[in-house]
PATORKE-798854 format. One record per residue (C-alpha): residue number from 1; y, z, x; residue in one letter. Coordinates in nm, 2 decimals, always signed. Layout:
N
[NUM; [Y; Z; X]; A] ...
This chain:
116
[1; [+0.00; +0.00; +0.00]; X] [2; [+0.31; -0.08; +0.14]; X] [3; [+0.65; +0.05; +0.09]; X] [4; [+1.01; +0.01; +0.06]; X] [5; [+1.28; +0.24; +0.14]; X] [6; [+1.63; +0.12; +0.14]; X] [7; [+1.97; +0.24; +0.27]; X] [8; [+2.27; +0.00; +0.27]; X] [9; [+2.63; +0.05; +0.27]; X] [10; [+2.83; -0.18; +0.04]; X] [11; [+3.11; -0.29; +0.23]; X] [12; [+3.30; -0.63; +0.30]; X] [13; [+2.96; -0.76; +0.30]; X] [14; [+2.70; -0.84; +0.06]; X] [15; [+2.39; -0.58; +0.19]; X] [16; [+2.19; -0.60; -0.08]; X] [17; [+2.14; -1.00; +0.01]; X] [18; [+2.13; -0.88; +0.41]; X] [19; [+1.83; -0.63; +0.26]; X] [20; [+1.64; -0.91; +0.05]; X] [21; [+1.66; -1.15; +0.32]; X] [22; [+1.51; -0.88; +0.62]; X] [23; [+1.29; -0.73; +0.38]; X] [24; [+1.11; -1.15; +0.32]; X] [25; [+1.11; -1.14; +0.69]; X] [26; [+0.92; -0.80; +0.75]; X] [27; [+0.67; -0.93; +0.44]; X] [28; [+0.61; -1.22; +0.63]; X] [29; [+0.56; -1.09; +0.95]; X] [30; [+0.38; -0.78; +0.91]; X] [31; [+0.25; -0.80; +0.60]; X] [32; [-0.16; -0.76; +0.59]; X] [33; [-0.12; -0.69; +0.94]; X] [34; [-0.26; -0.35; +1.12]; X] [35; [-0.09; -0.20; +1.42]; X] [36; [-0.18; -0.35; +1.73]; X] [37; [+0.00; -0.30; +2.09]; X] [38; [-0.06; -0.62; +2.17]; X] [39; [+0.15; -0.81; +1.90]; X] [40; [+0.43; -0.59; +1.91]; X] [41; [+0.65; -0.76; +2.14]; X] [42; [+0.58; -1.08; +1.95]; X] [43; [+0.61; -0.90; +1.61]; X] [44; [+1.00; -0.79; +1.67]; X] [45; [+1.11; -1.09; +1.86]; X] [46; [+1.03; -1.30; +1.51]; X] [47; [+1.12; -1.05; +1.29]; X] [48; [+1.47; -1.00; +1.46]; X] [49; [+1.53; -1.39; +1.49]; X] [50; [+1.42; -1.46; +1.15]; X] [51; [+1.65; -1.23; +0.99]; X] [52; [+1.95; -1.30; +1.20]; X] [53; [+1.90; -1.73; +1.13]; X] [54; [+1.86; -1.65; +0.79]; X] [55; [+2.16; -1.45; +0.79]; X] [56; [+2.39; -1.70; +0.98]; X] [57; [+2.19; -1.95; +0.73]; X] [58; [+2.46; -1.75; +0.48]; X] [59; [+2.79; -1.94; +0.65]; X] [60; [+2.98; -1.62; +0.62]; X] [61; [+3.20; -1.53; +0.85]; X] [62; [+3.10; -1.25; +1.06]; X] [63; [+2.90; -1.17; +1.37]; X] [64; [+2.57; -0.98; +1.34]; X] [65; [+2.36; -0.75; +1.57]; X] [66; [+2.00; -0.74; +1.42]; X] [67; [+1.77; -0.46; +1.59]; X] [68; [+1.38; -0.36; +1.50]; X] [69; [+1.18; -0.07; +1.61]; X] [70; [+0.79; -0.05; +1.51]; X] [71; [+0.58; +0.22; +1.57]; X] [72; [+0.19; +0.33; +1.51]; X] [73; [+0.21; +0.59; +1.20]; X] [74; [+0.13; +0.96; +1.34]; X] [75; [+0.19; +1.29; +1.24]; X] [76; [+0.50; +1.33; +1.42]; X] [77; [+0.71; +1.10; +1.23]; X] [78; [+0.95; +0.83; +1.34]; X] [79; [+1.32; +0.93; +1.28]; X] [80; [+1.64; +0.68; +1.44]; X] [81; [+2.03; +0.74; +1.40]; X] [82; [+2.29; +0.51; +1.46]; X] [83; [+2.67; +0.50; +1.45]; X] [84; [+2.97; +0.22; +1.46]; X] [85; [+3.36; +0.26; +1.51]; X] [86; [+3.48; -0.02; +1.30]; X] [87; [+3.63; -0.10; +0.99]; X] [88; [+3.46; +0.01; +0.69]; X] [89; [+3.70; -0.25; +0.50]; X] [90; [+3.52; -0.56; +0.60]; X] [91; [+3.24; -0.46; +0.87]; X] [92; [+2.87; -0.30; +0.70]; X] [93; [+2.57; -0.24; +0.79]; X] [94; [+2.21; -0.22; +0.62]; X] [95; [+1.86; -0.04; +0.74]; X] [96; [+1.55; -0.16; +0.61]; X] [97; [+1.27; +0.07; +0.60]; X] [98; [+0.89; -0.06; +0.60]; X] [99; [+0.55; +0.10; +0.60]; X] [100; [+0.23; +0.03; +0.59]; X] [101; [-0.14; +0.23; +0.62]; X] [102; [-0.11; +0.21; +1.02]; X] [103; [+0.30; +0.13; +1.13]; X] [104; [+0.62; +0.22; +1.01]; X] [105; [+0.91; -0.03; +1.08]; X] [106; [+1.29; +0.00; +1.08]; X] [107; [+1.55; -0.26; +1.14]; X] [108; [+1.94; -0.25; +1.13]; X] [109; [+2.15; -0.55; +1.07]; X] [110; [+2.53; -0.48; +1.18]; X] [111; [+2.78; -0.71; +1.05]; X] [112; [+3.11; -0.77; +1.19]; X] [113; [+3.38; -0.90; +1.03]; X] [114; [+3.52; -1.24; +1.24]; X] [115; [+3.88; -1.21; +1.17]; X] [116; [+4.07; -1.55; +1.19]; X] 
């Protein structure tokens, strides 16, 4: 059973279609797939440039830093911060939460504003 947890900050941007579009790339990547070591390098790098060409796909103007963590589930948890100086106005962000049976995986998509 997989699940969904979601935490994005409406801002300038739209994060709710930033959410739905990581979300389709985290399904596609990782979904029916078990932790394994050996696929994780490979499993971030598309997850990361899916999102973020999906994303630019969008024509909007702003600059985005796309980062994803995956982890093997354990007892001990898996528990990331972050924080951005920036203005709340037109700049967001959005953190997708994904879990399966045997990982957990976050990513962050930053957006920034490009003023012209």
């Amino acid at each position: 059973m997989e699940e969904y947890h979601r935490h994005c900050e409406e801002v300038g941007f739209n994060a709710d279609e930033a959410h739905n579009i990581v979300k389709e790339c985290v399904d596609g990547v990782l979904g029916g797939e078990d932790y394994n070591q050996n696929n994780i390098n490979q499993w971030t790098a598309s997850i990361v440039e899916q999102s973020l060409t999906h994303l630019v796909k969008l024509g909007k103007a702003y600059k985005y830093i796309v980062t994803c963590a995956v982890v093997q589930k354990s007892a001990y948890g898996f528990h990331t911060a972050s924080s951005c100086f920036w203005d709340t106005t037109s700049d967001g962000t959005c953190t997708v939460r994904w879990e399966n049976r045997t990982m957990n995986c976050i990513v962050n998509v930053f957006a920034i504003a490009i003023v012209l």
